[in-house]
C-alpha positions, 0 to 999 in steps of 0.5 A, spaced: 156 820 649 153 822 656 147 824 655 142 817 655 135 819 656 133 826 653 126 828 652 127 835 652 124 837 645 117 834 648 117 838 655 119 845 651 118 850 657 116 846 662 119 844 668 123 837 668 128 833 672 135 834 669 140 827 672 148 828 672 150 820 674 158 819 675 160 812 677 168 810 678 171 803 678 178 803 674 182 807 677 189 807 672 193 811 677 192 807 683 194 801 686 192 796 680 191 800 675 195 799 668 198 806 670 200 805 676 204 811 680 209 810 685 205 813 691 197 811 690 195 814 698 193 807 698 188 807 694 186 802 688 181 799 684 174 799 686 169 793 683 161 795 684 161 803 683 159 803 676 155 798 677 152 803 683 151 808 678 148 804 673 142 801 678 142 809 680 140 811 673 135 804 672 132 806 678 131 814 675 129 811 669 123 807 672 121 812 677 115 817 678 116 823 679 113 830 681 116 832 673 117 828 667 125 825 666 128 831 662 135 829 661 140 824 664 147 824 664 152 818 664 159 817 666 162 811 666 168 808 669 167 800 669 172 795 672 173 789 668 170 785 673 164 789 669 164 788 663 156 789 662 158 797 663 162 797 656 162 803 652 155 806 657 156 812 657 163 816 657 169 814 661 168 818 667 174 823 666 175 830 669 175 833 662 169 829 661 165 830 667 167 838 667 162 837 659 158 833 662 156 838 668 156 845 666 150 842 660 146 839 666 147 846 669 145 849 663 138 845 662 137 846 670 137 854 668 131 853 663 127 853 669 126 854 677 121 848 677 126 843 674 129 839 679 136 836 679 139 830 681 146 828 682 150 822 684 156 819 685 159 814 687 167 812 687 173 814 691 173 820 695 177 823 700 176 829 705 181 836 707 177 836 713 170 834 717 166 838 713 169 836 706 167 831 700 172 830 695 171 826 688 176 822 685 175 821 678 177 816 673 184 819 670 185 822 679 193 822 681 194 823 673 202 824 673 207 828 673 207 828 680 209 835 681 202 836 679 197 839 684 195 833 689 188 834 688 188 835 680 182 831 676 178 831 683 172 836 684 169 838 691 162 838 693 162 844 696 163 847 690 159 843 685 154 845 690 155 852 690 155 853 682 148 851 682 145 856 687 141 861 683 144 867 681 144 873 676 147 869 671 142 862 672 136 866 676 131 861 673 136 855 675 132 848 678 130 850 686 130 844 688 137 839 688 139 832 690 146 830 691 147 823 693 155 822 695 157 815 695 163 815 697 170 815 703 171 822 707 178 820 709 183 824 710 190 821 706 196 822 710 199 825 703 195 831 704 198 833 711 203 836 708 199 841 703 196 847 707 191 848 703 190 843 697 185 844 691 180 840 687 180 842 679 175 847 680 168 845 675 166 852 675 167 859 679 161 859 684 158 866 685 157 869 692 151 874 688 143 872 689 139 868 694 140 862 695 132 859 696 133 852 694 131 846 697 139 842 695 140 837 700 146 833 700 146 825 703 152 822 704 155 815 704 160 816 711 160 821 716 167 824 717 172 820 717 169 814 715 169 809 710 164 807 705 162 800 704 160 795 698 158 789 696 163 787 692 162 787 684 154 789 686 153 794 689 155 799 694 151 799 702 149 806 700 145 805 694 142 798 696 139 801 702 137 808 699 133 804 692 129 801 698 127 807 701 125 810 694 122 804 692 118 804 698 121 803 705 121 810 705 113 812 704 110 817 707 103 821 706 103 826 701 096 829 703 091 828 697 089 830 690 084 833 687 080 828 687 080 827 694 085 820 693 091 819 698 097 821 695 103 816 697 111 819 695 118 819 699 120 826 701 127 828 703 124 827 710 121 821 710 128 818 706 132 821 712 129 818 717 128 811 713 134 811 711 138 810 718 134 804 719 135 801 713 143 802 713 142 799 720 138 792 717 144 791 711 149 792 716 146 786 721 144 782 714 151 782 711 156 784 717 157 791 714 159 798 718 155 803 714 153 809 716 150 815 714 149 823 714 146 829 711 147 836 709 146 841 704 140 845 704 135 841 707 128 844 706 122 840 705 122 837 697 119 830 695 123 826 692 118 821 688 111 818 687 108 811 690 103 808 686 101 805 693 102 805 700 108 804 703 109 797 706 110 798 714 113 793 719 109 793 725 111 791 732 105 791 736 106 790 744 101 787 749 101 790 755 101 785 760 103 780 755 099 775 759 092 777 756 095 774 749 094 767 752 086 769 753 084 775 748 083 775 741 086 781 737 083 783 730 086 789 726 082 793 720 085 797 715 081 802 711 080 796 706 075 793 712 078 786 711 079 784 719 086 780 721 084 776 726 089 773 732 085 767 736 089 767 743 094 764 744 098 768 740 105 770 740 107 776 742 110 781 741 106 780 734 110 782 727 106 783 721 107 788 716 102 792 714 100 798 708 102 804 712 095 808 713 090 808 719 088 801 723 084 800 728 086 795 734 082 791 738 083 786 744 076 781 746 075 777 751 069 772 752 067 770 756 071 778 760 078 775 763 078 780 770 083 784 770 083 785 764 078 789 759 076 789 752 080 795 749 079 798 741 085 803 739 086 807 733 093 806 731 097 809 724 102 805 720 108 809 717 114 807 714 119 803 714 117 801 721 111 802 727 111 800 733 105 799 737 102 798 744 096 795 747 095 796 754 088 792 758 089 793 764 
């Protein structure tokens, strides 16, 4: 059973999320697994990729946004060193991922406003610079006479068999697709001239391809994905932070005249470089990231508040902090008072939003005069300057 969450009956003919979440661990063909072959290409078991999956599809779960939670689809490969995992979901199989996605395909037709979410995480290879290949559970499955790339999928086609069509006209007009997973090319595929995946289906070149579908990816070409091993890949810790917040941003008001707060695939993109880089530092990592797909303005999810936002204030000369007082005030009113001398540069978070800065001096300090600036904090970071001279 894949399907773990489906509020299908109570959303009947209105738009919904529909999620296809796939997460490998156990590998029985590679290096280490019960069925090893004789030539893995390298490759073994994995200790954190269904664990990702499953924080994925709890983040999902708990999440607002713009439309209810239709269905979720889960498939799980866990190692043993995720026994927790255990019989969540169905083995991530080609056999069953190939079920799996074309229902989730299916529920995505019943209409244009529906939103997909799709996420993998496990092995992944690349044929070129611009491919992403999908190594499922039974991948390298003997007899070895068998095409290379069998019980594979690729991104290319995955994404291209959810484009509007004749077929599906009224499939969901905005995709996320999250690959977490290595874009390197094995040696073993140097031989082959042009080596296929297992197709999930036949894409179509008919009807306009008016979807916002982009496709973030955990490693740009030629790289490799990271992991904290038996937790959680590099990728999802930095991009559940930025969905649950880091990456907020504006979304303009309601109707009512109230901010409006949310993570748009514009604000996750530009959040998200940053936050790879901070987990990088904090635990020695080489992660990185990139985007493709179709890349138009989409939001993601809703705040309830406004993102937090880590300041960087500069005063320029920094010898006016040893005799000017600073006051920052938000749109609460409530003033933050640094009497000098204080440290500089100041770094403090804030929500995001608009603040007024001030530096006073008194009795006046020649050469330096007082000065208000108005200053925007946005996520994940700000930096602002101050000049009194």
């Amino acid at each position: 059973m894949n399907l773990l969450h489906d509020k299908r009956p109570e959303l009947v003919g209105q738009p919904g999320v529909h999620a296809l979440i796939i997460g490998v661990s156990e590998y029985p063909f590679l290096a280490g697994g019960a069925n090893a072959v004789a030539d893995p290409w390298d490759m073994g078991q994995l200790t954190s990729t269904a664990s990702t999956a499953h924080k994925v599809f709890d983040w999902l779960k708990t999440a607002r946004l713009p439309v209810p939670l239709a269905t979720c689809r889960v498939l799980l490969s866990p190692s043993p060193t995720e026994p927790h995992l255990a019989g969540i979901g169905d083995p991530a199989t080609f056999d069953n991922v190939f079920a799996a996605a074309h229902e989730w395909r299916t529920d995505a037709s019943s209409h244009r406003g529906n939103i997909t979410f799709f996420y993998f995480a496990g092995h992944g290879v690349a044929r070129s610079k611009e491919d992403a290949v999908l190594c499922l559970h039974n991948f390298r499955e003997p007899p070895p006479a068998a095409p290379a790339l069998r019980r594979a999928i690729d991104v290319a086609t995955l994404t291209a068999g959810m484009s509007p069509s004749p077929a599906q006209p009224e499939i969901a007009r905005t995709q996320f697709y999250f690959i977490d997973a290595c874009r390197v090319k094995p040696d073993q595929l140097s031989k082959f001239t042009q080596p296929q995946t297992t197709a999930l289906w036949d894409p179509t070149s008919e009807g306009q391809d008016d979807r916002s579908a982009p496709v973030l990816y955990a490693s740009v070409s030629n790289a490799l994905a990271g992991a904290i091993p038996g937790v959680q890949t590099l990728f999802s810790r930095a991009l559940i932070a930025c969905l649950t917040g880091e990456a907020g941003d504006s979304l303009g008001e309601d109707a009512a005249g109230n901010p409006k707060w949310g993570v748009t695939i514009q604000s996750l993109t530009e959040a998200l470089g940053e936050k790879i880089d901070e987990i990088n530092v904090d635990l020695g990592g080489d992660q990185n990231y990139t985007i493709g797909g179709l890349n138009k303005p989409a939001t993601i999810c809703l705040l309830d508040q406004p993102p937090s936002v880590d300041v960087v204030l500069s005063v320029d000369p920094p010898a006016a902090c040893e005799v000017s007082k600073l006051v920052i005030t938000g749109n609460d009113g409530q003033p933050r008072v640094f009497d000098p001398p204080f440290l500089h540069p100041v770094q403090e978070k804030f929500q995001a939003g608009l603040y007024s800065v001030s530096m006073t001096f008194n009795p006046p300090a020649p050469p330096f005069a007082d000065r208000t600036r108005f200053k925007e904090a946005r996520a994940p970071r700000s930096d602002w300057k101050v000049s009194v001279v």
